[in-house]
NUVEX-39355 format. One record per residue (C-alpha): residue number from 1; residue in one letter; chain; x, y, z. Coordinates in steps of 0.25 Angstrom, whole numbers, always signed. Example, Ala and Ser with C-alpha at 12.3 -4.5 7.8 and 13.67 -1.06 7.14 Angstrom:
<atoms>
nr:1, rest:a, kette:A, xx:+49, yy:-18, zz:+31;
nr:2, rest:s, kette:A, xx:+55, yy:-4, zz:+29;
</atoms>
This chain:
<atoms>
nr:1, rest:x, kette:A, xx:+81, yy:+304, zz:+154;
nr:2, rest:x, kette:A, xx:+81, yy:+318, zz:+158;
nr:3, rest:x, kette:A, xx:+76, yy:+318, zz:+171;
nr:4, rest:x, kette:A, xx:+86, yy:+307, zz:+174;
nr:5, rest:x, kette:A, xx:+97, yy:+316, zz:+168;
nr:6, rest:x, kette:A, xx:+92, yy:+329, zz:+176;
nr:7, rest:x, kette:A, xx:+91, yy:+319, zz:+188;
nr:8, rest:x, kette:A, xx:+106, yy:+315, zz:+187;
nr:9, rest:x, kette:A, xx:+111, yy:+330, zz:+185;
nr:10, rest:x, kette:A, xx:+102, yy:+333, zz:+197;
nr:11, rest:x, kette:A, xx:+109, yy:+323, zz:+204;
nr:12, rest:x, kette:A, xx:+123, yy:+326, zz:+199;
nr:13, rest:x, kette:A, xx:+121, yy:+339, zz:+204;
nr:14, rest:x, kette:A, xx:+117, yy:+338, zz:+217;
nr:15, rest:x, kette:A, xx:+129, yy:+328, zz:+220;
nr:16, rest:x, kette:A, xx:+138, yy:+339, zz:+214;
nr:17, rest:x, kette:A, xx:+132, yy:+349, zz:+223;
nr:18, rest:x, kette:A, xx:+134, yy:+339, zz:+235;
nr:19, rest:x, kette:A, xx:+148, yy:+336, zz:+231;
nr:20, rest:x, kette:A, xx:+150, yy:+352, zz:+230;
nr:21, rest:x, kette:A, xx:+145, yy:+354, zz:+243;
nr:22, rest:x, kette:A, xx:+151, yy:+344, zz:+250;
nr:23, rest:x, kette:A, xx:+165, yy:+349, zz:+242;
nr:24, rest:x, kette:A, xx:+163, yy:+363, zz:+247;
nr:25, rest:x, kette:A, xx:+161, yy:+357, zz:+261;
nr:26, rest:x, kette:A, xx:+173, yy:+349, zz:+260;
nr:27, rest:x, kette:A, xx:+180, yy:+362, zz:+257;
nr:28, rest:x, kette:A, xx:+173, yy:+370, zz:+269;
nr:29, rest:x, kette:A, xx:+177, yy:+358, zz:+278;
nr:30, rest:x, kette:A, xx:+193, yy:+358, zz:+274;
nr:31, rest:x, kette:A, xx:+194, yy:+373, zz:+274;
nr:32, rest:x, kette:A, xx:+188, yy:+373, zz:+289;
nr:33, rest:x, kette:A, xx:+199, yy:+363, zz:+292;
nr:34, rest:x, kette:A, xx:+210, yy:+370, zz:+286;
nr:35, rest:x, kette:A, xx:+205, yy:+383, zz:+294;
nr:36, rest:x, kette:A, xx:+205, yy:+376, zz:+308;
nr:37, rest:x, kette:A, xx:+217, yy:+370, zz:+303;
nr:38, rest:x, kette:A, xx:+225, yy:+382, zz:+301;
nr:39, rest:x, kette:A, xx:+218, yy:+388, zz:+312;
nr:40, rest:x, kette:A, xx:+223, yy:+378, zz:+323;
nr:41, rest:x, kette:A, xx:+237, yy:+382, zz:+315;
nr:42, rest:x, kette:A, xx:+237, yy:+394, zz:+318;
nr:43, rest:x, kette:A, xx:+231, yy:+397, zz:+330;
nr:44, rest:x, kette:A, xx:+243, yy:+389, zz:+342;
nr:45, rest:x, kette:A, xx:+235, yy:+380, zz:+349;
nr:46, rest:x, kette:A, xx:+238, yy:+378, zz:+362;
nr:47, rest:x, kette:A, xx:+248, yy:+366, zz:+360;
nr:48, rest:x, kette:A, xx:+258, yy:+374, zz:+352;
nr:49, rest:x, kette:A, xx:+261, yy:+382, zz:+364;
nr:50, rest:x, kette:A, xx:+268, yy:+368, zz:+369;
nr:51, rest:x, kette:A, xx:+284, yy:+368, zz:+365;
nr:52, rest:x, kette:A, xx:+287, yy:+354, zz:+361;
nr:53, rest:x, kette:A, xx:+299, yy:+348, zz:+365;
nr:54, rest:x, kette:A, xx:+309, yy:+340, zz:+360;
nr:55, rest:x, kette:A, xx:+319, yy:+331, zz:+363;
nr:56, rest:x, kette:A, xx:+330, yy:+323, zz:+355;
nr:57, rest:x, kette:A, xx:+337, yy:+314, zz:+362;
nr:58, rest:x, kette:A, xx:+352, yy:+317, zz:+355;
nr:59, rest:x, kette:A, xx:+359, yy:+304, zz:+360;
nr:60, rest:x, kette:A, xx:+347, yy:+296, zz:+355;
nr:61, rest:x, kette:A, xx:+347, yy:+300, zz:+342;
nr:62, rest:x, kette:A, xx:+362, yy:+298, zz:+337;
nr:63, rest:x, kette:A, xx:+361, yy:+286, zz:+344;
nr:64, rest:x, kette:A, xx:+351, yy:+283, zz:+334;
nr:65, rest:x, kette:A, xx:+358, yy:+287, zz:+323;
nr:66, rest:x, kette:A, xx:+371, yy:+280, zz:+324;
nr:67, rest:x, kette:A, xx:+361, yy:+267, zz:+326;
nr:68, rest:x, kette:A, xx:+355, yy:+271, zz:+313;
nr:69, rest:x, kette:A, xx:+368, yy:+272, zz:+306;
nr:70, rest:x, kette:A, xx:+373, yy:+258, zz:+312;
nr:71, rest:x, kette:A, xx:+362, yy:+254, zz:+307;
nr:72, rest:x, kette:A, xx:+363, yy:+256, zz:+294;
nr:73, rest:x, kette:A, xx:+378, yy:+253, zz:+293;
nr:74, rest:x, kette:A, xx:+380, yy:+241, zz:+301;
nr:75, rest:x, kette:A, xx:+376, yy:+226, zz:+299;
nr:76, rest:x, kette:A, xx:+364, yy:+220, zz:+308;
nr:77, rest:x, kette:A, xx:+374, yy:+213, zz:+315;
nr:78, rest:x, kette:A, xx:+383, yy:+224, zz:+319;
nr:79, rest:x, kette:A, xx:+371, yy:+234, zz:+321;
nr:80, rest:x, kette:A, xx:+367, yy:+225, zz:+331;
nr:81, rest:x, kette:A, xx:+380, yy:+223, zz:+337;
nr:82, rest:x, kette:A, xx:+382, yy:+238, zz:+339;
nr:83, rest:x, kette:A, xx:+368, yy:+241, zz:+346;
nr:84, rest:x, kette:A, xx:+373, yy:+232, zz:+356;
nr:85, rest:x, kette:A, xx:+386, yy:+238, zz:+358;
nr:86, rest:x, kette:A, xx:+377, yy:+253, zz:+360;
nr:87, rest:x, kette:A, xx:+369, yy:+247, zz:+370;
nr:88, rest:x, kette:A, xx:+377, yy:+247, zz:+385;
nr:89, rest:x, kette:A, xx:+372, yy:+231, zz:+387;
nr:90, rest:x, kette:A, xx:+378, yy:+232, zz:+401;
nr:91, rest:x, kette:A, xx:+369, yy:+244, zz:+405;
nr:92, rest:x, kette:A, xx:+356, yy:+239, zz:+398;
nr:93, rest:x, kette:A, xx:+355, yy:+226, zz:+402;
nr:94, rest:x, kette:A, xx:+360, yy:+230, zz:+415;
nr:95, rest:x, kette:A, xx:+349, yy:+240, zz:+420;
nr:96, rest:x, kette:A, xx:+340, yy:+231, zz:+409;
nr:97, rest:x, kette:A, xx:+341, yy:+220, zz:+420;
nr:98, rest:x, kette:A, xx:+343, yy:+230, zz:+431;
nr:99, rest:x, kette:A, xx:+337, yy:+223, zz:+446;
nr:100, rest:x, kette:A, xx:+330, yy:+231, zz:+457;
nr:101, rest:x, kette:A, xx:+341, yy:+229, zz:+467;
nr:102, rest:x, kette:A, xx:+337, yy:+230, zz:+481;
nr:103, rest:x, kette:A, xx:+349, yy:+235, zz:+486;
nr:104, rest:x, kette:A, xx:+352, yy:+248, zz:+477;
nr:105, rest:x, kette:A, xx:+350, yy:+260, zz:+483;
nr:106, rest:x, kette:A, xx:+341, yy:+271, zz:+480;
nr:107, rest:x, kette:A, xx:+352, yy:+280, zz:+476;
nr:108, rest:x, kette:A, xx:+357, yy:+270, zz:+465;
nr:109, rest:x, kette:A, xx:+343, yy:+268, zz:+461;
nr:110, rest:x, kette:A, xx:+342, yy:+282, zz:+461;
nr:111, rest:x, kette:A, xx:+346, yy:+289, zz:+448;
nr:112, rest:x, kette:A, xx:+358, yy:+299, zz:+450;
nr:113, rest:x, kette:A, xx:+364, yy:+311, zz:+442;
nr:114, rest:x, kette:A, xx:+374, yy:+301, zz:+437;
nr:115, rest:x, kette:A, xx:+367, yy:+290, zz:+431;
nr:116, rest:x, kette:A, xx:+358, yy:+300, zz:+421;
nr:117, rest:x, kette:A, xx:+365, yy:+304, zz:+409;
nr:118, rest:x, kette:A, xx:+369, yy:+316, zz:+406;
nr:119, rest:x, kette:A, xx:+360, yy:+325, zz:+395;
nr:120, rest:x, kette:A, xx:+364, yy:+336, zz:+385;
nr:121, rest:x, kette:A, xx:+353, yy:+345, zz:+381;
nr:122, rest:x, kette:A, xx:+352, yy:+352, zz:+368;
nr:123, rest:x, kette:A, xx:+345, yy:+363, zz:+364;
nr:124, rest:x, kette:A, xx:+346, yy:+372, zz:+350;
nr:125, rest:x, kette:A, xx:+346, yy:+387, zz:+349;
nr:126, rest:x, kette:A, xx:+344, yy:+394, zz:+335;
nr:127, rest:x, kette:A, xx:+343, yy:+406, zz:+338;
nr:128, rest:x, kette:A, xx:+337, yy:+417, zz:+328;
nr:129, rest:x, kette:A, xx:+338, yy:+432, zz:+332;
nr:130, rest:x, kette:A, xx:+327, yy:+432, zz:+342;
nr:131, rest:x, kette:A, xx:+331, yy:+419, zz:+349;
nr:132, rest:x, kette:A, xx:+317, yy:+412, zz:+347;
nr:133, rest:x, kette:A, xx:+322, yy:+399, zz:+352;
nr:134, rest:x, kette:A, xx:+323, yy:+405, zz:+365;
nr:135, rest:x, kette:A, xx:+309, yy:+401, zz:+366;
nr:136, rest:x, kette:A, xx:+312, yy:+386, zz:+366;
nr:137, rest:x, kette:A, xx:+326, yy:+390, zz:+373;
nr:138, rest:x, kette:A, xx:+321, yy:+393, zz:+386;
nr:139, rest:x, kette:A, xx:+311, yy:+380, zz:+388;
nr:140, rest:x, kette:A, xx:+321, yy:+370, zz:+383;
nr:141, rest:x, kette:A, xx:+332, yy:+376, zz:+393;
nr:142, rest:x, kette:A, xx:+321, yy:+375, zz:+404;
nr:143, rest:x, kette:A, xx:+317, yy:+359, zz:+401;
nr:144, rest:x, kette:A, xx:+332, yy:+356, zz:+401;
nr:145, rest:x, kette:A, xx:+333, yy:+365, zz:+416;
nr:146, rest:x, kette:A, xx:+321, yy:+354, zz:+419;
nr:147, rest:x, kette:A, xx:+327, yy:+343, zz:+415;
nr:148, rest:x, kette:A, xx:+341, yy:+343, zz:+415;
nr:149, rest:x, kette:A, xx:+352, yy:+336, zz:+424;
nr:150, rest:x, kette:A, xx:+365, yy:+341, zz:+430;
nr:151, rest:x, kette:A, xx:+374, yy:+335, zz:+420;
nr:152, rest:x, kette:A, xx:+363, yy:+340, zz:+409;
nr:153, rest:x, kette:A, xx:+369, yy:+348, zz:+399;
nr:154, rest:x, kette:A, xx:+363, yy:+357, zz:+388;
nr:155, rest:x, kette:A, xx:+368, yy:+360, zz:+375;
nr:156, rest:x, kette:A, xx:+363, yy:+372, zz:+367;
nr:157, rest:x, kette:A, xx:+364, yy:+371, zz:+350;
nr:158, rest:x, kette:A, xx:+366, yy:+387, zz:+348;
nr:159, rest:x, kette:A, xx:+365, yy:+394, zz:+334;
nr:160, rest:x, kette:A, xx:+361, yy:+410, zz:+335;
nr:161, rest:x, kette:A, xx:+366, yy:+422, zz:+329;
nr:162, rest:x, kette:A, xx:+360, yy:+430, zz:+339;
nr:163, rest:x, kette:A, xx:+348, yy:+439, zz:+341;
nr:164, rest:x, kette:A, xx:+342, yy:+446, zz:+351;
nr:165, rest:x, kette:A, xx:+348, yy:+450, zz:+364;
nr:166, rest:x, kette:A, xx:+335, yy:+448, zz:+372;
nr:167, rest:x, kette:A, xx:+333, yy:+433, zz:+366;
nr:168, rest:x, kette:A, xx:+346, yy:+430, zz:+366;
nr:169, rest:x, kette:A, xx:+348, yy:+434, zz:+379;
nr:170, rest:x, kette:A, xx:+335, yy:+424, zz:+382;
nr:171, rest:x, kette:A, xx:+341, yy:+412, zz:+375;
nr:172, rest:x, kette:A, xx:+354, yy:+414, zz:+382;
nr:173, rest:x, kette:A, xx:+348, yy:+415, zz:+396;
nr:174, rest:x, kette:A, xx:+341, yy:+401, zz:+394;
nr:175, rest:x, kette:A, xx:+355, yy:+396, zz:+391;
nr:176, rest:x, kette:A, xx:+359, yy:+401, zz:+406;
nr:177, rest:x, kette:A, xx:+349, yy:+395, zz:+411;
nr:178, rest:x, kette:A, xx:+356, yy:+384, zz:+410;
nr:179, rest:x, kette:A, xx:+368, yy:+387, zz:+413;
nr:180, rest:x, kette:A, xx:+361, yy:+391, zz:+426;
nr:181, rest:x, kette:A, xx:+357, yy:+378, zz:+429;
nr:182, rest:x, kette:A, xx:+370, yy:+372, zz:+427;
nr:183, rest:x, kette:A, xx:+367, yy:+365, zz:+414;
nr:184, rest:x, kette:A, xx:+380, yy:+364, zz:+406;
nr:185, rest:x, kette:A, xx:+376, yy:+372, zz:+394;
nr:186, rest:x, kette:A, xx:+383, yy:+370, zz:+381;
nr:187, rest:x, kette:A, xx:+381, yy:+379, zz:+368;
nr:188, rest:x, kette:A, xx:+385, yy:+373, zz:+354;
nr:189, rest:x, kette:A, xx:+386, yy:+384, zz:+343;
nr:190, rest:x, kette:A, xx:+388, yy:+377, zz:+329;
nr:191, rest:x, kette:A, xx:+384, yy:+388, zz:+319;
nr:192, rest:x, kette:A, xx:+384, yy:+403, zz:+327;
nr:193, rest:x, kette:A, xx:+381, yy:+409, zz:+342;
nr:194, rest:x, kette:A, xx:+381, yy:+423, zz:+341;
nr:195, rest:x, kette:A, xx:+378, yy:+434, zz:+349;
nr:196, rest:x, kette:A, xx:+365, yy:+432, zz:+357;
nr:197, rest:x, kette:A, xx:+370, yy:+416, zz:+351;
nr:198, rest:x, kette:A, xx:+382, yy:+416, zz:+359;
nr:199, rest:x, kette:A, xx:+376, yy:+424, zz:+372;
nr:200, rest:x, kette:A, xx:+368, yy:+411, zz:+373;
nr:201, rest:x, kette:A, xx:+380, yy:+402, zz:+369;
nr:202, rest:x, kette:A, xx:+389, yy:+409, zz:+380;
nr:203, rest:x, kette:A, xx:+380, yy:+404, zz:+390;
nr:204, rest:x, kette:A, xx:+385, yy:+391, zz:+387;
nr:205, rest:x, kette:A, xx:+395, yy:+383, zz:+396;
nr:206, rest:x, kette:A, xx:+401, yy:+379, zz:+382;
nr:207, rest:x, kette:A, xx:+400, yy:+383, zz:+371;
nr:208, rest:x, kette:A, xx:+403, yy:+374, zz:+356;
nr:209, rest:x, kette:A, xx:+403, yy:+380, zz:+342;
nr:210, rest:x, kette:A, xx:+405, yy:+373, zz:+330;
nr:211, rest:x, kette:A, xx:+419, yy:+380, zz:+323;
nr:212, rest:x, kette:A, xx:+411, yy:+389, zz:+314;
nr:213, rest:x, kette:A, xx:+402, yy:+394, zz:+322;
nr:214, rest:x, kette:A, xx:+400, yy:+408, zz:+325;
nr:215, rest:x, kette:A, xx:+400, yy:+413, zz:+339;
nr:216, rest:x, kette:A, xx:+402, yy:+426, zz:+346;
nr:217, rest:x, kette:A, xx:+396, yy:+438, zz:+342;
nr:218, rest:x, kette:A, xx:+394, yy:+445, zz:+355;
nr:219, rest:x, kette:A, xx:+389, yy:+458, zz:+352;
nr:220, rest:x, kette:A, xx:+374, yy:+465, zz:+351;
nr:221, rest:x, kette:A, xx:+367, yy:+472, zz:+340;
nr:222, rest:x, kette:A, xx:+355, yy:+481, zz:+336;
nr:223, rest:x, kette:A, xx:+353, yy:+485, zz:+320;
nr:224, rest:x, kette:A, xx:+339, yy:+491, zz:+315;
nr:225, rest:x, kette:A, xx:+336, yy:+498, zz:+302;
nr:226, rest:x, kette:A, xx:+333, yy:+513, zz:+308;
nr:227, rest:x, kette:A, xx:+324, yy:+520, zz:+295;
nr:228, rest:x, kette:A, xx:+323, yy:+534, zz:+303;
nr:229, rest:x, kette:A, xx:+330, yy:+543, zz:+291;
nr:230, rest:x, kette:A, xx:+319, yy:+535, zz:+279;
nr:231, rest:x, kette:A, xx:+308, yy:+542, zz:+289;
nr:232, rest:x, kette:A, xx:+313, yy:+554, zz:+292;
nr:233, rest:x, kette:A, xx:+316, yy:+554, zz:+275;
nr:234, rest:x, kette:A, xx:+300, yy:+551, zz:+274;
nr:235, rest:x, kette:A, xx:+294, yy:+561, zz:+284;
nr:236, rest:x, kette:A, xx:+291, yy:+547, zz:+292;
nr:237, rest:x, kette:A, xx:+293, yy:+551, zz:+306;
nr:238, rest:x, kette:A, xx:+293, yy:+540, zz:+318;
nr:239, rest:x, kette:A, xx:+290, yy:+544, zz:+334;
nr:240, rest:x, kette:A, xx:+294, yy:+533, zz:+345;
nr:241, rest:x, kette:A, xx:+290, yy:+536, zz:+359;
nr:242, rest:x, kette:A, xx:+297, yy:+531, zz:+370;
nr:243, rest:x, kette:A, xx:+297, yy:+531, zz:+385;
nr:244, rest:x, kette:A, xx:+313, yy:+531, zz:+390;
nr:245, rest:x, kette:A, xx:+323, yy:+538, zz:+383;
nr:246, rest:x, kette:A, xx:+329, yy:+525, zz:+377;
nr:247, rest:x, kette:A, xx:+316, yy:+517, zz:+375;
nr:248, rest:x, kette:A, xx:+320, yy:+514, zz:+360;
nr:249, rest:x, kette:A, xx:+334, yy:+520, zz:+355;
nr:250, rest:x, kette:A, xx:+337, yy:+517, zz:+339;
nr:251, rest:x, kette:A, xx:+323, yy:+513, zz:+334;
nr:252, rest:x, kette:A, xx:+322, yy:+507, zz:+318;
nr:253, rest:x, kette:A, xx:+315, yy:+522, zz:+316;
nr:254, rest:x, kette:A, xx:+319, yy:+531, zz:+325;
nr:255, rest:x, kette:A, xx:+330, yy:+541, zz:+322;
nr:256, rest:x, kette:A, xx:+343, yy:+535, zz:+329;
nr:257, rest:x, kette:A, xx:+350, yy:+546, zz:+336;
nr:258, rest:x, kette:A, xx:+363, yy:+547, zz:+343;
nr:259, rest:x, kette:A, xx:+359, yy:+543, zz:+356;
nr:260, rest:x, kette:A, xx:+349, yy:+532, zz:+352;
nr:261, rest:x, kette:A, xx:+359, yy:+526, zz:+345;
nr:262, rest:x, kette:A, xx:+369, yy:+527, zz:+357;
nr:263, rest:x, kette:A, xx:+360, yy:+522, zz:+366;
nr:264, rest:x, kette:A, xx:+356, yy:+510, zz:+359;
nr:265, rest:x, kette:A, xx:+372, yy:+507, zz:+358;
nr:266, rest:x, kette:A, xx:+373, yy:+508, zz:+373;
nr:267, rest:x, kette:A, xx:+362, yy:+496, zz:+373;
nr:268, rest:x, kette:A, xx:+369, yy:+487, zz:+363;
nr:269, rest:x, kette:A, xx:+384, yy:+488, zz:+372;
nr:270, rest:x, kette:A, xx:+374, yy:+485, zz:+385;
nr:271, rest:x, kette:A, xx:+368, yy:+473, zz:+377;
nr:272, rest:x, kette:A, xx:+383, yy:+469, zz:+373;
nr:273, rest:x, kette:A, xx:+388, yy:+472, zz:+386;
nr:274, rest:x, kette:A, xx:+377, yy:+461, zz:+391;
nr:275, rest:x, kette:A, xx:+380, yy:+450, zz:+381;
nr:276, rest:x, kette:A, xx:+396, yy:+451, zz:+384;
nr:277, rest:x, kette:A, xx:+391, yy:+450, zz:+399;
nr:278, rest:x, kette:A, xx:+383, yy:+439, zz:+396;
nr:279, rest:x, kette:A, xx:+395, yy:+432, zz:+387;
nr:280, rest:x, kette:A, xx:+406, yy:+435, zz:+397;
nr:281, rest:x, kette:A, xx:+397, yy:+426, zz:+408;
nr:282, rest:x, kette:A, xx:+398, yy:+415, zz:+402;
nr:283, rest:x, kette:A, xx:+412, yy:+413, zz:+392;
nr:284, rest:x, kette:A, xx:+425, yy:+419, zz:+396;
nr:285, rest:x, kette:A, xx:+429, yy:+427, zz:+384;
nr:286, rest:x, kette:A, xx:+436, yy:+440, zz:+380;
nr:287, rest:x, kette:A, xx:+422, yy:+447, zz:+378;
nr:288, rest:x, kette:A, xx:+430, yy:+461, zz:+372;
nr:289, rest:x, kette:A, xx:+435, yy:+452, zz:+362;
nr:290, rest:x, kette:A, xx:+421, yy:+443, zz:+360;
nr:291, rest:x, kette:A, xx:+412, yy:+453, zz:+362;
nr:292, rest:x, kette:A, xx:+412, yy:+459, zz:+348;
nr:293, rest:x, kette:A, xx:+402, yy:+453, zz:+342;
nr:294, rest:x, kette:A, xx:+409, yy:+446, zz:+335;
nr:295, rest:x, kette:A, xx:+408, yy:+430, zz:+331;
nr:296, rest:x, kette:A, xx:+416, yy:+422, zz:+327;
nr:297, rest:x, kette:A, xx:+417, yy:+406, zz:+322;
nr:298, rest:x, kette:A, xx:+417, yy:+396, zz:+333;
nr:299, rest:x, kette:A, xx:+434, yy:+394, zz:+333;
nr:300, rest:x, kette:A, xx:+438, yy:+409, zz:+335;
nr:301, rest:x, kette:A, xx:+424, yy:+410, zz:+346;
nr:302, rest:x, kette:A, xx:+434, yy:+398, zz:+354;
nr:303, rest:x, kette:A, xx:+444, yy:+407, zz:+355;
nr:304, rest:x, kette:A, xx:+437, yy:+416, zz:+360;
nr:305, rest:x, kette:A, xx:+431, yy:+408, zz:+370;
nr:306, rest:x, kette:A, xx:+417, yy:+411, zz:+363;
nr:307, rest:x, kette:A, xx:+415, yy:+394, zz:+363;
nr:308, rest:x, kette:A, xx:+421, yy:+384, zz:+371;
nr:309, rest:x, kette:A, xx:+422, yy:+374, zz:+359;
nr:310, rest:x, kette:A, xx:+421, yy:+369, zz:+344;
nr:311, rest:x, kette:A, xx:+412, yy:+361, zz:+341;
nr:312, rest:x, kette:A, xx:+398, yy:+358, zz:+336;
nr:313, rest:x, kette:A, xx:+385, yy:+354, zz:+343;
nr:314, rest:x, kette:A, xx:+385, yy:+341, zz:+335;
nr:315, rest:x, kette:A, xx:+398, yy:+335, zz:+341;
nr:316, rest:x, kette:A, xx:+394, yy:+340, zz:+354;
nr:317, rest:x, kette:A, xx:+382, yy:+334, zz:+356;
nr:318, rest:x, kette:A, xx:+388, yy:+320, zz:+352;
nr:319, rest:x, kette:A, xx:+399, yy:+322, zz:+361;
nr:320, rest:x, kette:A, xx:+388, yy:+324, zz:+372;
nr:321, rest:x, kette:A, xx:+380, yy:+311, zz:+365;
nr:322, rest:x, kette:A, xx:+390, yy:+304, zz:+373;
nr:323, rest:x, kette:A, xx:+389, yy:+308, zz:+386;
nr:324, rest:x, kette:A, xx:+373, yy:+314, zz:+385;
nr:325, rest:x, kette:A, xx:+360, yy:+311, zz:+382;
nr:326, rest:x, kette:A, xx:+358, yy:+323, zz:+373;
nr:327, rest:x, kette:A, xx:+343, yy:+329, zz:+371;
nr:328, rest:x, kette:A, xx:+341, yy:+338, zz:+360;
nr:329, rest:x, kette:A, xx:+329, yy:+348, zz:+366;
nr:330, rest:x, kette:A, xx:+321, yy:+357, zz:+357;
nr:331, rest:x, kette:A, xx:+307, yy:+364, zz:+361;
nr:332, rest:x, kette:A, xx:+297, yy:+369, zz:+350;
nr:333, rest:x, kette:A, xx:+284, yy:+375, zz:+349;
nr:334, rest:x, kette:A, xx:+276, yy:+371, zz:+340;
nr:335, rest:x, kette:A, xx:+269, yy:+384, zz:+332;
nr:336, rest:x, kette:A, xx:+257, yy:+387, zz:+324;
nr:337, rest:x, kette:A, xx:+256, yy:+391, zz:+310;
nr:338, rest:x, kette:A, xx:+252, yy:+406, zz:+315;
nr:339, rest:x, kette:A, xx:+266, yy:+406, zz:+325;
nr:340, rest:x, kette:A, xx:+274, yy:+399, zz:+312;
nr:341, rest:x, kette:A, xx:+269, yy:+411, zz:+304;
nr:342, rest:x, kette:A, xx:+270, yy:+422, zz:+314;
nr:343, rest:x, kette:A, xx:+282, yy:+418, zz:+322;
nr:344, rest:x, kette:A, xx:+292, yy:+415, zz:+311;
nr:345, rest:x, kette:A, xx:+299, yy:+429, zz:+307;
nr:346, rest:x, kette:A, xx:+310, yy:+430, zz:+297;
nr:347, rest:x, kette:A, xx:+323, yy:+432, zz:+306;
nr:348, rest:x, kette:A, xx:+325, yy:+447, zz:+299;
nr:349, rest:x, kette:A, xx:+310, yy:+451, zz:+305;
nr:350, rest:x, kette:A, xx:+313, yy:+447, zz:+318;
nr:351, rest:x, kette:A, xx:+327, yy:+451, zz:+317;
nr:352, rest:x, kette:A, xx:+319, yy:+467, zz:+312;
nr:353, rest:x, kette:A, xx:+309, yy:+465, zz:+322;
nr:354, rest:x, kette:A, xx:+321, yy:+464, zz:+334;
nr:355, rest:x, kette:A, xx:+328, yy:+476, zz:+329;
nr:356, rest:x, kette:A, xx:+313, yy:+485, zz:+330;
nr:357, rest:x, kette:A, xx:+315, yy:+480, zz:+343;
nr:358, rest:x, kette:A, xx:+326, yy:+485, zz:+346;
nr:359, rest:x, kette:A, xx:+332, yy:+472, zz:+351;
nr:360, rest:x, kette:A, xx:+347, yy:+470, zz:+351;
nr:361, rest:x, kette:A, xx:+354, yy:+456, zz:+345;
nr:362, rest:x, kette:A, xx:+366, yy:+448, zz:+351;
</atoms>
């Protein structure tokens, strides 16, 4: 009896020792997972430098709404009666049945510039202070240059307060592009376009804002925290050397002197002077009386011939529904955990890590 009691522990035992085992190989197994996991994460592999890009057919899609909704409020009967009366029969069964005839000539066969219907192409720009979606700006403006008809157009959703001159000044040369290669360009403004917003709305051939929207301020700026006094007050002295006399004027820890601050003054009205230029290219307006940086809501930015129009992107694109095929175009990059967690800084970091550059904003 006791040998077959010691026999039983033995054996209980050594399963437990088995099942240990095989839970701590479990366990070394899962974490090793994990670890790649992250790993492959982390590190970008070679298909997250391809942008993917997409497209939403517009027309399409509140077509497929206002089905929907018939749908749901009309009998069967009547349903079917009104999908029959949103298909052209005539054209369908027309080119449905459509014969090889012998005599047509090649240039009826051959498609013309008349027969393809016209396309409105919409992009977005929410921009932040350092105009990051100029990254996406530039590529999605070159596919429509690839693609794109004479009687193409191109409407650009635009919501910025401005930011950096050297971005700004990026995003709005994209938009000339365009303009360039005689693609009617229209900018809709439904919540603000200021400063380096509205040097890239100015580029527009027309420009709409919804009535409260904020437009204007055409003026430039340059504000940094200077704490030259608190170390001179701790014995805390700071040396900068430079090669040319205005090589850095006011610096965040320099002392600011008379002349620095003059200086840099002189740069900020040249900057001005270059927006104003920029502005006055495009939009025939009183720039003494614009060029304030000022901004003002959408009604009072008409009158001052800031915007060519009232109204908001939404109505604009249905109005274009009818006459377009309207393609919504949006290009994004997909990122890894390491970008998502390195590339993500607060606005007031970027906005500090501008100024100790000593970059200007629109």
């Amino acid at each position: 009896m006791e040998k077959l009691i010691s026999s039983s522990l033995w054996i209980l035992k050594s399963l437990a020792d088995v099942a240990e085992f095989g839970l701590k190989a479990l366990i070394v197994v899962i974490s090793f997972a994990l670890c790649v996991l992250i790993i492959k994460r982390i590190r970008p592999s070679e298909k997250s430098d391809k942008k993917k890009l997409k497209i939403e057919n517009l027309k399409k899609q509140y077509e497929k709404y206002t089905h929907q909704f018939h749908q749901k409020t009309m009998e069967k009967k009547e349903f079917k009666n009104y999908l029959k009366e949103s298909i052209n029969q005539d054209s369908f069964w027309k080119n449905f049945f459509k014969k090889d005839n012998s005599k047509e000539s090649a240039e009826e066969k051959k498609p013309t510039e008349k027969n393809k219907d016209s396309s409105l192409f919409v992009l977005s720009f929410e921009g932040d202070i350092m105009a990051s979606q100029v990254k996406n700006l530039r590529e999605e403006i070159s596919i429509i240059l690839n693609i794109a008809q004479p009687k193409d157009e191109v409407a650009l959703l635009l919501e910025s307060r401005g930011g950096s001159v050297s971005h700004y000044g990026l995003a709005a040369n994209q938009l000339q592009r365009l303009r360039q290669n005689k693609i009617p360009l229209t900018v809709c403004v439904d919540k603000m376009a200021g400063s380096g917003g509205y040097l890239m709305a100015c580029v527009g051939n027309e420009i709409l804002a919804s009535p409260f929207a904020f437009v204007g301020s055409i003026g430039v700026l340059l504000g940094l925290p200077n704490i030259y006094e608190f170390l001179k007050k701790h014995n805390i002295s700071y040396e900068e050397f430079t090669a040319g006399k205005y090589k850095r004027t006011v610096t965040p820890l320099g002392q600011i002197t008379p002349e620095k601050r003059e200086k840099l003054q002189e740069q900020l009205e040249l900057v001005h002077q270059q927006f104003k230029n920029f502005v006055q290219k495009y939009r025939k307006i009183d720039l003494e009386e614009v060029a304030t940086g000022e901004a003002w809501l959408a009604e009072t930015a008409l009158q001052k011939g800031l915007v060519d129009k009232l109204q908001c992107s939404d109505d604009y694109i249905l109005e274009k529904i009818k006459t377009h095929n309207v393609y919504k175009i949006s290009l994004k990059q997909p990122q890894s955990l390491l970008e998502k967690l390195t590339n993500k800084k607060p606005l007031a970091n970027q906005a500090l890590e501008e100024l100790l550059q000593k970059d200007c904003f629109y």
